[in-house]
Each structure stands twice: as C-alpha cells, then as structure tokens.
C-alpha positions in Angstrom: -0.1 1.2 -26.6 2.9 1.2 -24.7 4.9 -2.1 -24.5 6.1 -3.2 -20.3 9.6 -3.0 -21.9 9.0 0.6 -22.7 7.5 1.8 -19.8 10.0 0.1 -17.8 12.8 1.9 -20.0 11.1 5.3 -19.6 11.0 4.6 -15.9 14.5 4.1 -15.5 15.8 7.2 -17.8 13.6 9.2 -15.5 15.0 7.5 -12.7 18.2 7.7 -13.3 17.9 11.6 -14.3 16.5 12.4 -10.9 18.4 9.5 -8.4 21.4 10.3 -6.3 24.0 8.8 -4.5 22.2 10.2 -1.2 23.5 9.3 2.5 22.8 5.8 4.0 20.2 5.5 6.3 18.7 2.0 7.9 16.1 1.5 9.9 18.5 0.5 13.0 21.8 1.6 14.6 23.5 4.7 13.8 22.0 5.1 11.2 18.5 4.3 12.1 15.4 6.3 12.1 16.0 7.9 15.5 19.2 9.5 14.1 17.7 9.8 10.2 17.9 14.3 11.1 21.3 14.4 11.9 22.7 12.0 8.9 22.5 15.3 6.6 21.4 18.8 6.2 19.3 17.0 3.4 17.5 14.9 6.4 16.6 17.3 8.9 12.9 17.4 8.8 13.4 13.8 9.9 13.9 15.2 13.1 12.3 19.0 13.2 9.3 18.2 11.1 6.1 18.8 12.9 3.6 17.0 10.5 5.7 13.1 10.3 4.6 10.2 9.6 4.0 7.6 10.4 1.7 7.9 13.6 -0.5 5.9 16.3 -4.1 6.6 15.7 -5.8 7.1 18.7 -8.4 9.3 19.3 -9.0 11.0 15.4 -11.1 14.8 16.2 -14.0 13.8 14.4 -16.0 12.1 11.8 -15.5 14.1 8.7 -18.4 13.5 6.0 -17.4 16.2 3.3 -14.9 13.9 1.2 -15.5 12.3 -1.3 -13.4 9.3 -2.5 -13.4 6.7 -5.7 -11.3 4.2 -6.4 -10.6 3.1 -10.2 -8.0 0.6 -9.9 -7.0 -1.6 -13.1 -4.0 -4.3 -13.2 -1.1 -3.3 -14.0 2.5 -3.7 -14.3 4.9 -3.8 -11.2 8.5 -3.5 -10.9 11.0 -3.6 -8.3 13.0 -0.1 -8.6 16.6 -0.2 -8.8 19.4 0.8 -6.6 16.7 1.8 -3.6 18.4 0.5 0.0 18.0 -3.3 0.8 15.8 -2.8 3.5 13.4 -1.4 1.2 10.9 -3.1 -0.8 9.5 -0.6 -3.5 7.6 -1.3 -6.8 7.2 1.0 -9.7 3.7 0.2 -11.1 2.2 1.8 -14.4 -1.0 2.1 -16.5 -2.6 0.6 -12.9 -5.5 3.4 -12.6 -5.7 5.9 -8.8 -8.0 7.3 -7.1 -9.9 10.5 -7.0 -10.0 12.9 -4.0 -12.9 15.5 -3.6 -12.8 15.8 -7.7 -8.8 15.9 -7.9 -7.0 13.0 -10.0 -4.0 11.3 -8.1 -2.4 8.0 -9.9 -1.2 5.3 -8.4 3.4 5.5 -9.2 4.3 3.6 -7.1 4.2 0.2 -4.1 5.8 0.4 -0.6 5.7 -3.0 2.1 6.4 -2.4 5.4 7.0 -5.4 7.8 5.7 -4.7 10.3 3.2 -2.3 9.8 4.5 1.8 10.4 1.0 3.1 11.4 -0.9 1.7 15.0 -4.3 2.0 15.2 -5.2 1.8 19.2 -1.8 0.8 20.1 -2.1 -2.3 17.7 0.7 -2.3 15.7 -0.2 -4.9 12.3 2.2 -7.8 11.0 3.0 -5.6 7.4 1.8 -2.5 6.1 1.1 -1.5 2.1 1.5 1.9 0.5 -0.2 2.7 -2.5 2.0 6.0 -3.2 0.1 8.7 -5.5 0.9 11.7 -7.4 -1.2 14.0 -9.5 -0.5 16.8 -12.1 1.1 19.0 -9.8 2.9 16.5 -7.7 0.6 16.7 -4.7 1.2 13.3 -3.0 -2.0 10.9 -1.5 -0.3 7.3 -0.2 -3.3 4.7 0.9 -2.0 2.4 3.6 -3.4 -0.6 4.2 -2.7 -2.7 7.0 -2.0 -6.8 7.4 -2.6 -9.2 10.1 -1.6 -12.6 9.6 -3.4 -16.0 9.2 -2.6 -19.5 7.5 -3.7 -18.2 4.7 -1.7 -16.7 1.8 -3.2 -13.7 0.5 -2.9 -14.9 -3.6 -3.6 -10.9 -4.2 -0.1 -9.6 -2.7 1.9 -12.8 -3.4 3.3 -11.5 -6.9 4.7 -9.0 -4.9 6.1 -11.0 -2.5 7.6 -13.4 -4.8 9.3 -10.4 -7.0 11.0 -9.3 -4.1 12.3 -12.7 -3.1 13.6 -13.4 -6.7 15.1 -9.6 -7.0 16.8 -8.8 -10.2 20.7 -8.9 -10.5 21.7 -5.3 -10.2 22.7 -5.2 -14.1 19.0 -6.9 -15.5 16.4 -4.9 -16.9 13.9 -4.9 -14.0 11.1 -7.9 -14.5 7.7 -7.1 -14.8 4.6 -9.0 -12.8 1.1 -8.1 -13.1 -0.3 -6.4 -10.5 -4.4 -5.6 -9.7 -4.3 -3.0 -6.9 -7.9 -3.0 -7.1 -8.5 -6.8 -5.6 -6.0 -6.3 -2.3 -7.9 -3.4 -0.8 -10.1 -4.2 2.3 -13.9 -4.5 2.5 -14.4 -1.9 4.9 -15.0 1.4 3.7 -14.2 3.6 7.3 -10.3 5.5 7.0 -8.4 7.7 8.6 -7.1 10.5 6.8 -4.4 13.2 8.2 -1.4 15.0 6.6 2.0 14.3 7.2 5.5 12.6 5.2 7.3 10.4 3.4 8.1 8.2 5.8 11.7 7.4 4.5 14.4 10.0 4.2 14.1 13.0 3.3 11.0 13.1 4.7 9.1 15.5 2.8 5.7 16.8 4.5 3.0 17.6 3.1 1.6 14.5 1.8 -1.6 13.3 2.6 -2.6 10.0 4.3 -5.3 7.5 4.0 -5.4 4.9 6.2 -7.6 1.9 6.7 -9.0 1.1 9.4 -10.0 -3.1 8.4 -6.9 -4.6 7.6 -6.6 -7.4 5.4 -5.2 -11.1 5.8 -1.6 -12.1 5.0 -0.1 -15.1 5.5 2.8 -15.9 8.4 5.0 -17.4 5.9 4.6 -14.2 3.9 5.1 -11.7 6.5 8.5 -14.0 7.7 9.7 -13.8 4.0 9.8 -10.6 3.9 11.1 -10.1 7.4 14.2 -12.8 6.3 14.7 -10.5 3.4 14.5 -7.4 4.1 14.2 -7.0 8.0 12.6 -5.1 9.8 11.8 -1.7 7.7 9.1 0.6 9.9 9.8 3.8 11.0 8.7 4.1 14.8 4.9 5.8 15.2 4.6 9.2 16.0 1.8 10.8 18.6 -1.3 11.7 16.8 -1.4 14.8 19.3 -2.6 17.9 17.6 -2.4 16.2 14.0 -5.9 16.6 13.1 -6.7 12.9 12.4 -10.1 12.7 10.9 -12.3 9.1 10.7 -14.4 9.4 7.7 -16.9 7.3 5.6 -16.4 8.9 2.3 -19.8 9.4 -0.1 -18.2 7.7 -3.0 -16.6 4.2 -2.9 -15.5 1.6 -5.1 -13.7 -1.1 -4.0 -14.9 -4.0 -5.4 
C-alpha cells in the first residue's frame, strides 16, 4: 500500500516533469478570460474554440436515456497542487475511486472550486461550483460539476477543502494531505446535464466531456466569502448553449449514496 507521503512525492515528480512556466492569465483585466486567446499562440482556442466551456444551460435538446452512469467514490487523499496561479484553488486527490461512463473507467485526479459557480442553469448563476476532474487509460477527460447555493449552514463535507486552501502550504513544504470522501458531497438528485466542451482554464483543451448537476448542494456564506477573500473571484464567464447539444438525462445506473 502506498504511503500519502509517496503518492504525494510521485505527484510532484510527475508534476514537475510535465509543468511549465506558461503565460499569466487571471480571471480579470488584461489578462482576464475575455483576452485569455490572444495572451499566446498556446491560448487561442480560448478564443476560436467552438465547443467551450463553461456554458448557460437553457433549453438542453432532449432527454437522453441511453447512458449509463455509476459512481464508486471512496475517501481519499487531497492536496493542494503547487505553483498553480493564486486565483486557483486545485486539489490533487488519489486512491479516491471515479466513475464509470456507459462501461468506460474514468478516475477521479483531481478538485477544482469555482466561486461563484462557471456553469448557469436558467440564467441562475450558483454561489461556488465543484469540479471533480477525471481521466481514464487513454486520457479522455469526464469533469462532474456540482453546483452550491448558500445557507447558514456549513457544509462539514467540503470544509476540509476549504480549510486546506485557507491554511496553503509555504511554497517550499511538502504539500499537506487531508482526507477527502468525494462520495458524501454529491447531491441527492440523480437528473444531469451532460455536453462536450473544455477545460475551462487556459489552454483550453476541448474535447472533454461535462456532467452537470442539476440539484445543487448547500454551502455556507461564510464558506463561499472565504474563498472569495482568498482567492477572488475565479469563473470564467458562461458561454451560449446554442447548437451544443446539451442533453438532460436520468442515467439507468446510480450510486450516490
């Protein structure tokens, strides 16, 4: 069994192999996502891509009913990942289960929190939005986004999170580890939204495939503004769902207890 110090270790060589310098991009200004395709050459699908994301859900074609879809969550270990831009709040997570798409394998790699949320359904845009990002054997990509409207109440769930990213890690410290169960934050509903489009962060790869929620869950106000005093705003605008073939599905197989 692998120790958290050694997946975090392997994490970072593989990180650290694969990262680059890259060109700064925010999420306002000059750099903001508006003018994310003309930072670099590297960016440009940021503004020519015809499949981005995020987008406004508003009138999805039709009901699909020939996916099927199981969750397998476990907990597992979180980290903050190193060296990503201050306005983002990214989380490696290992040994944390996935999800299974009409019979393919995807698992989980990795946590994104968007404040507020990137996606509108009906116009409604959500107080945060969480990305469960996904990969399988061939690097495919599946992200699950679930949205958060806020109440008094803390959502005890997400709070490790939350608390991680407050505390950070000096930018020399091995990365800290908190337990995370993936399984316990998603919604009871079992109705999505499914569509492909991108990363939603430069470079803006297409091609990855959506799944979002339509119930959102609770957060708390004094989560959503810690975040918010941390990190700032970090949503890419919505996109028109116009011609993106947005279906609304109940799939035939669902775990998400």
């Amino acid at each position: 069994m692998r120790t958290v110090a050694g997946l975090i270790a392997a994490f970072l060589v593989g990180f650290a192999a694969s990262a680059s310098a890259g060109t700064l991009w925010s999420y306002a200004g000059k750099t903001g996502a508006r003018a994310w395709g003309e930072l670099t050459g590297e960016y440009r699908l940021c503004s020519s891509g015809k499949m981005q994301s995020p987008i406004s859900i508003l009138r999805p074609l039709r009901v699909s009913r020939d996916v099927t879809l199981t969750f397998d969550y476990t907990p597992g270990f979180a980290w903050l990942i190193p060296d990503r831009a201050p306005h983002q709040a990214q989380f490696a997570i290992r040994d944390a289960g996935g999800l299974t798409l009409n019979g393919v394998r995807y698992d989980l790699q990795e946590i994104h929190l968007h404040n507020p949320s990137e996606h509108q359904i009906a116009g409604l845009t959500y107080a945060m939005e969480i990305q469960y990002v996904h990969r399988n054997t061939t690097g495919d990509v599946v992200v699950v986004a679930i949205l958060g409207r806020t109440s008094p109440t803390k959502n005890m769930v997400l709070d490790p999170l939350v608390q991680a990213l407050l505390q950070g890690d000096a930018p020399s410290a091995m990365p800290r580890a908190t337990v995370f169960n993936p399984q316990s934050l998603l919604p009871a509903g079992q109705t999505f939204f499914r569509y492909v489009g991108s990363a939603s962060t430069p470079p803006c790869t297409e091609g990855w495939m959506w799944i979002v929620f339509r119930q959102p869950i609770i957060v708390s106000t004094a989560q959503v503004v810690a975040l918010l005093n941390k990190i700032g705003r970090n949503a890419r605008p919505a996109g028109s769902d116009y011609l993106r073939g947005v279906t609304e599905w109940t799939p035939s197989v669902y775990l998400g207890d």
